[in-house]
Phi, psi and omega in degrees: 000153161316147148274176172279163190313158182245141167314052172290139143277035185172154168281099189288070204297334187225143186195106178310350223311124184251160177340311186290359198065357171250162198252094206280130150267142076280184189213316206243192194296289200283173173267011172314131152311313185290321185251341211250067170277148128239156185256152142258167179234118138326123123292326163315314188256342204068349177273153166247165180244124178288098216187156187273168172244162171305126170307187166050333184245105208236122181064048160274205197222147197207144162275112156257159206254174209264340199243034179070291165001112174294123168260113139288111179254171171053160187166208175202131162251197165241166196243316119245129184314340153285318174258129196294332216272326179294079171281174140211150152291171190240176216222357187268142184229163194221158183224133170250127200259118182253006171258345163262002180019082187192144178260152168185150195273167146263171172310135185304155151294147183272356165282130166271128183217150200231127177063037166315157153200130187237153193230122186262150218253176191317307196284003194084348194285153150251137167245113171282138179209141189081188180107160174267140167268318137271172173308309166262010189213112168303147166252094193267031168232149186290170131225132194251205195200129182256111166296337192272356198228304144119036174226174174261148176224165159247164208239067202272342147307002181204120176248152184248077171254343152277004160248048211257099188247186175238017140242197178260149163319122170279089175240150182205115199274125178281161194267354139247082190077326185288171175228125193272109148304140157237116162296147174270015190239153188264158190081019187246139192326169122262136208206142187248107174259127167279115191287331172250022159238018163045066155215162194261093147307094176286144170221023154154200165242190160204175171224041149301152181219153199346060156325185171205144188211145175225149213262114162267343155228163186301130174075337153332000000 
């Protein structure tokens, strides 16, 4: 069963369980020093630790790495600060250390995408797919991200341009390797990509709308 609601100091617009048992959170957007906080949270005290995050990535898409480590893609700035509706996505990607709780960059994606959605596949590679560049333009080609090397390759063999929302893709990697797409609009694909025969299976629709979704067993 639920607990009853709990008391936050922020909207966990991003929310984490890292190795250590504590949960890394944000919410916002802007470079204001002053906002651009992220908290950890105990669950055993409920207290938080207070600490700063990398910017701009606000609706970016994040990974843990085999090795405890956050990988952060993506994100969004403004392109003017006046106008709230003038997005763009951004193209940086950042790694959070939860036993140095200290940020550092990695190589950029060659893509900008705002609202990515990454999947970290068997071998440790994250493959990233989607995201927005803009309000109106998509980044339809994947990418993948080498821990060993700490770089990006593109996957120009798998376009995601029939899954294109202004959220995110619901993925989840099957156990035996491929990965269920979910769109997040009702009347929307449910779509299977074999990465390694760079192909799209439709299998079937849904009539969810901007859902949330978790693997609670392998293939579940």
């Amino acid at each position: 069963q639920w607990t009853a609601p709990l008391s936050w100091p922020l909207v966990a617009i991003h929310s984490i369980l890292l190795q250590t048992g504590e949960v890394l959170l944000w919410d916002d957007h802007t470079n204001n020093p002053e906002d651009t906080q992220a908290k950890l949270w105990n669950p055993q005290t409920s207290q938080f630790t207070t600490f700063p995050v990398a910017p701009r990535h606000f609706c970016a898409s994040h990974s843990q790495l085999p090795d405890g480590r956050i990988l952060v893609t993506g994100g969004a700035a403004r392109h003017d600060d006046s106008n709230m509706d003038d997005w763009l996505g951004i193209p940086e990607v950042s790694l959070f250390n939860p036993t140095t709780k200290a940020w550092t960059t990695t190589q950029s994606m060659r893509f900008a995408r705002w609202y990515p959605s990454d999947v970290r596949l068997s071998d440790g590679r994250i493959l990233s797919l989607s995201g927005q560049m803009t309000d109106t333009a998509w980044t339809n080609t994947p990418e993948i991200w080498y821990p060993g090397t700490g770089t990006w390759g593109v996957v120009p063999e798998v376009n995601t341009s029939d899954s294109q929302t202004d959220s995110y893709l619901l993925c989840h990697l099957l156990p035996d390797g491929r990965i269920y797409s979910i769109h997040p609009g009702p009347s929307q694909p449910l779509r299977i990509l074999n990465l390694d025969a760079r192909t799209w299976t439709n299998v079937g629709s849904h009539q969810l709308k901007q859902s949330s979704s978790a693997m609670f067993r392998p293939g579940k």
